[in-house]
C-alpha positions in Angstrom: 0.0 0.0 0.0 1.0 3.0 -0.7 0.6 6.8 1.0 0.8 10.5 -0.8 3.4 11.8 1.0 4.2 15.1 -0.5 2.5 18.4 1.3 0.7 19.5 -1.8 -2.8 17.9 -2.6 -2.7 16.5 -5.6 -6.4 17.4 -6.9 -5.8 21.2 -6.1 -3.9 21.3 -9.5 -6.8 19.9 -11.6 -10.0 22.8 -12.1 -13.7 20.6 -11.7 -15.1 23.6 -13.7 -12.9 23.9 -16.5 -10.0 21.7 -18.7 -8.2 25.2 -19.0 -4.6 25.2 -17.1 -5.1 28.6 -16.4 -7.2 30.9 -15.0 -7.4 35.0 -14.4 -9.0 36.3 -10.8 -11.3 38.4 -10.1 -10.6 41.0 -7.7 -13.1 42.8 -5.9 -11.6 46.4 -5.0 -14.5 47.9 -3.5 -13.6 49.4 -0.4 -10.3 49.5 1.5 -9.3 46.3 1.2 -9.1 44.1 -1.8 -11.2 40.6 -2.0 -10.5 37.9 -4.2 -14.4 36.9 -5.5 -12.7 34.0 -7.6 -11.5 32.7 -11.1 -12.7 32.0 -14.5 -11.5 29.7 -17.2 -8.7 31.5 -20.0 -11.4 31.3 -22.4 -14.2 32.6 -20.9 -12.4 35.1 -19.2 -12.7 37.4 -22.9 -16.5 36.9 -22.9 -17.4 37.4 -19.1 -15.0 40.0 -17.6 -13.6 42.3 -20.0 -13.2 45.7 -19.6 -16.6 48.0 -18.9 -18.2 44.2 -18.4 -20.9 43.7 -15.8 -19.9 40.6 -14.2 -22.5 39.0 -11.1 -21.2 37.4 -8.3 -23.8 36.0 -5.8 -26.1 37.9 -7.5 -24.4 41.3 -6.9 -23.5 43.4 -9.8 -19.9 44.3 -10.4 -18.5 46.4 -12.9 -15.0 45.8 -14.5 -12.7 48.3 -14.0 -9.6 46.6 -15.8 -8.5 43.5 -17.3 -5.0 42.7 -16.7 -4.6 40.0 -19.4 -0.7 39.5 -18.9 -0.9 39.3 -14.8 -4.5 37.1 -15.6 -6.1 39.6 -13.1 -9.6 41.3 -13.6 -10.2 44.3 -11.0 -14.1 45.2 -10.4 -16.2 47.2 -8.4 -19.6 46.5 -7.0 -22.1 48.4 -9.0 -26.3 48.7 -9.7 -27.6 49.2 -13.1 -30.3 48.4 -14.8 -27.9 46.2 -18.1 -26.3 43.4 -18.4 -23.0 43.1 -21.1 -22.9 40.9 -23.9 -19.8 40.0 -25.5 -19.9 39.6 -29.8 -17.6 36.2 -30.4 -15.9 35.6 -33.9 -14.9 32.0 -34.0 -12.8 30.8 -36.9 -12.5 26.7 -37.4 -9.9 24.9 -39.0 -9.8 20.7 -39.5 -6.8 19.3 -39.0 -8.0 15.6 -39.1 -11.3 13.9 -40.1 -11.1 10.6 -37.5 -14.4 8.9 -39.0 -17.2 10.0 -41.4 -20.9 8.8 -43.1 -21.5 10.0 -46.7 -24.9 9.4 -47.6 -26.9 10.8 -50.7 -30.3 12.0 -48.8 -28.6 12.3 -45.3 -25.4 14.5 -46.2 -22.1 14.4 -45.3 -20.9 13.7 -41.2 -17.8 13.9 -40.4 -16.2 13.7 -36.2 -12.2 15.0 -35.9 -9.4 16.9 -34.9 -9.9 21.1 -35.1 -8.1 24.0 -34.1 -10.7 26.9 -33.2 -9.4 30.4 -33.2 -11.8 32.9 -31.2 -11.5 36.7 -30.6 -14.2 39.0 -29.1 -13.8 42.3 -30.3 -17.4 44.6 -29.2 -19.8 44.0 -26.9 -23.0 45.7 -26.1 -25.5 46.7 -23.2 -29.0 44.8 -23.0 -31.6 46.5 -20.8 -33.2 44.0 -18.1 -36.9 43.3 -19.2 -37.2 45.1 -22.3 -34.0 43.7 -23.9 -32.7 47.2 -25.5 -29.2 47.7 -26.8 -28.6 50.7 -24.5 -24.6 51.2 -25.7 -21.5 49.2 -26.6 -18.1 49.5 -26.7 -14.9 47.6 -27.8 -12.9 45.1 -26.6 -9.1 44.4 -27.3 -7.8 41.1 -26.0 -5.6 38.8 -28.3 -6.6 36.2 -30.3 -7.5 32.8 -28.3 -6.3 29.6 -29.8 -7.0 25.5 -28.9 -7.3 22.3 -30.6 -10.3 20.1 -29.5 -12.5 17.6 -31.1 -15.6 18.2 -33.5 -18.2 16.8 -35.6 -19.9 18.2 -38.2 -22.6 18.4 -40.8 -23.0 19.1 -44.5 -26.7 18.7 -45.6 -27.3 17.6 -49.3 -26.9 20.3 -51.8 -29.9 19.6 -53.5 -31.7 21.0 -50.3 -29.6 23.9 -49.5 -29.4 24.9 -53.2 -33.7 26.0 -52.9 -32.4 29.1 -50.8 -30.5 32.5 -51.2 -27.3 33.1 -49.7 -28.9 35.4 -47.3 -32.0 33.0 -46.2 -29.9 30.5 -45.5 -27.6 32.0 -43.4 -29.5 33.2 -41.4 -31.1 29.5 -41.1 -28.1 28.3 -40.2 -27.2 30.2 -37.3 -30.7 29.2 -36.1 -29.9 26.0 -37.1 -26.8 26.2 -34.8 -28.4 27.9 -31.9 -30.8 25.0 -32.0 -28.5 22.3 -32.2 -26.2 23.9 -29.5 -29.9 23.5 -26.9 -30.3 20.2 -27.8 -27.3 18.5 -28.2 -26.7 19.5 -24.2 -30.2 17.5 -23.6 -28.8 14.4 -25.3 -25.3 14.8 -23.8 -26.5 15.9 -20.3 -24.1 18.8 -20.0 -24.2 22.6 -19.9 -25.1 23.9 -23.7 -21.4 26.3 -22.8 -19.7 23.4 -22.9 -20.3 22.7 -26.5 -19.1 25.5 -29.1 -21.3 25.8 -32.5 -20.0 27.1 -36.0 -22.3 27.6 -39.4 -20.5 28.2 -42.1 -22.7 29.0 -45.8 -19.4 28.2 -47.4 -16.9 26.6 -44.9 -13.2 26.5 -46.7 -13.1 22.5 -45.7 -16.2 20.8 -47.6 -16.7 24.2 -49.3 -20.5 24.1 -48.6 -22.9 24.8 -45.9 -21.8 23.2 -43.1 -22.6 23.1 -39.1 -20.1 22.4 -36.7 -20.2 21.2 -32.9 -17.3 21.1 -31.0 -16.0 20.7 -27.5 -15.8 23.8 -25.6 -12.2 22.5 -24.1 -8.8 22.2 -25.2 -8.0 18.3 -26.6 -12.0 17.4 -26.1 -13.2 15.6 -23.7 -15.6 13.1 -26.1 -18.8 14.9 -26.3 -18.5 15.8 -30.1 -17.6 11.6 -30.7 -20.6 10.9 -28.6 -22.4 13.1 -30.8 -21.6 11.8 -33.7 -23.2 8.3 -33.0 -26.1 10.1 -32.4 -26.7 12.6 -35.5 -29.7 10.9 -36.5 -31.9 11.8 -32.5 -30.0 14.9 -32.9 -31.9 15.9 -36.0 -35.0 14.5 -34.9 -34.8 16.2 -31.4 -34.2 19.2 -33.1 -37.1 18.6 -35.4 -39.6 18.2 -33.1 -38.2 21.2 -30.8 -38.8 23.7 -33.2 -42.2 21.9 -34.6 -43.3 22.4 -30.8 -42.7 25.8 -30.5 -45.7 28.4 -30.9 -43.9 31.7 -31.4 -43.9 32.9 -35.6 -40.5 33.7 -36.9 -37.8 32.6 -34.1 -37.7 32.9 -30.2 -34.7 32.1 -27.4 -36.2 29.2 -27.1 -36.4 27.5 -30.5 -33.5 29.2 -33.2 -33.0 32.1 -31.6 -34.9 35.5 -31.9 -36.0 36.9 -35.4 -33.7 39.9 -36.0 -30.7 37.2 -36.0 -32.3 34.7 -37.9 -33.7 36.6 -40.4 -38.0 36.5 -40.9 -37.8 33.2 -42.7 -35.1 31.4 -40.2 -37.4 29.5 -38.3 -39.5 28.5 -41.3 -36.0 27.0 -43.3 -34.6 25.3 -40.4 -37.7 23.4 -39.9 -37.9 22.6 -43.6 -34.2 21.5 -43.3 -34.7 19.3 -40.4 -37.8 17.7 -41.9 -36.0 16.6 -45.2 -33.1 15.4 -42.8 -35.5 13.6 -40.5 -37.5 11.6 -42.9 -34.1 10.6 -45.0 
């Protein structure tokens, strides 16, 4: 038998919350004194506290005074106001190696592999509680983020996509994505964060419409595999999700809300998934 004998626990060097090695603290200087309120991932850190963000802690407001990306420290103040910050993500995919794929006529193209995602926010804006108003915005500098992680991904027949404009169907597939994203977390059983989403009209690696799902974690940790064997209750789930829904053109809780989806998202996407379902 054998005993851990050195004075360092060995779990304090492994995060529960995160697969990210490092992390950048939040530091509460309201006050005299400073308080450490505590840590987020590397990744998220560009999306939650940014500079000008309002980040809540225990359900107390706190606004971000400065990000100190090189010393991975965020300094905030407690604050009331009636917003809440939203950080605008551009995500950039790249394959690097397809590890197993299904090529049929009717069903498209799916493909599961090796990706390196490239992410950098660059604006966010202000959304009014209640009413949802952009109320201001401002910009965000913070370098480039990089990982490789594990994806799968889908390229529906081109017979189907080719009945739609460019515009129509990107905006279809964003709602497509946004949809997928909800759903796959059901199947999986995990938080919808921890899966990233991409829709491409023309992605530079099938070069055709394509949706991608990948972990949200550097080197994956076998959701996007897992969701690969199940595609097909994927696209029915999703069918039957946004079948069910009662709102017109696009809410949260279906594709996403109109203005991002364009007026005909929600009517496409179901069309999409109806032609995929009954292949």
């Amino acid at each position: 038998r054998y005993y851990w004998s050195h004075e360092n626990f060995p779990a304090s060097a492994f995060s529960l919350r995160s697969g990210a090695p490092e992390n950048v603290v939040i530091v509460d200087t309201t006050g005299d004194r400073n308080r450490v309120l505590g840590e987020v991932d590397l990744f998220a850190a560009p999306l939650l506290v940014h500079e000008k963000a309002i980040y809540i802690h225990e359900g107390v407001q706190h606004h971000v005074d400065r990000l100190d990306w090189e010393e991975r420290k965020a300094y905030v103040t407690r604050t009331d106001v009636d917003y809440y910050t939203d950080a605008d993500l551009g995500i950039t995919l790249k394959v690097l190696e397809v590890f197993d794929e299904a090529d049929e006529a009717r069903r498209g193209k799916r493909q599961r592999g090796e990706v390196m995602v490239a992410w950098k926010v660059t604006m966010f804006k202000k959304i009014k509680f209640h009413t949802h108003e952009n109320v201001g915005w401002g910009s965000i500098s913070i370098p480039e983020q990089e990982m490789h992680t594990t994806a799968c991904w889908l390229v529906p027949p081109s017979d189907l996509v080719n009945r739609y404009d460019r515009d129509t169907l990107d905006g279809a597939l964003i709602g497509l994505a946004n949809l997928a994203r909800t759903t796959a977390s059901l199947l999986l059983m995990c938080d919808p964060r921890d899966l990233g989403v991409l829709a491409q009209v023309q992605a530079p690696f099938t070069g055709q419409p394509t949706l991608y799902l990948f972990d949200a974690v550097p080197g994956g940790v076998g959701l996007s595999e897992r969701l690969f064997s199940l595609t097909d209750d994927l696209i029915h789930a999703s069918r039957k999700a946004v079948e069910s829904c009662a709102c017109a053109d696009g809410c949260p809780a279906c594709v996403g809300p109109a203005i991002e989806v364009g007026h005909r998202g929600k009517a496409v996407v179901t069309e999409l998934l109806a032609a995929l379902d009954a292949a």
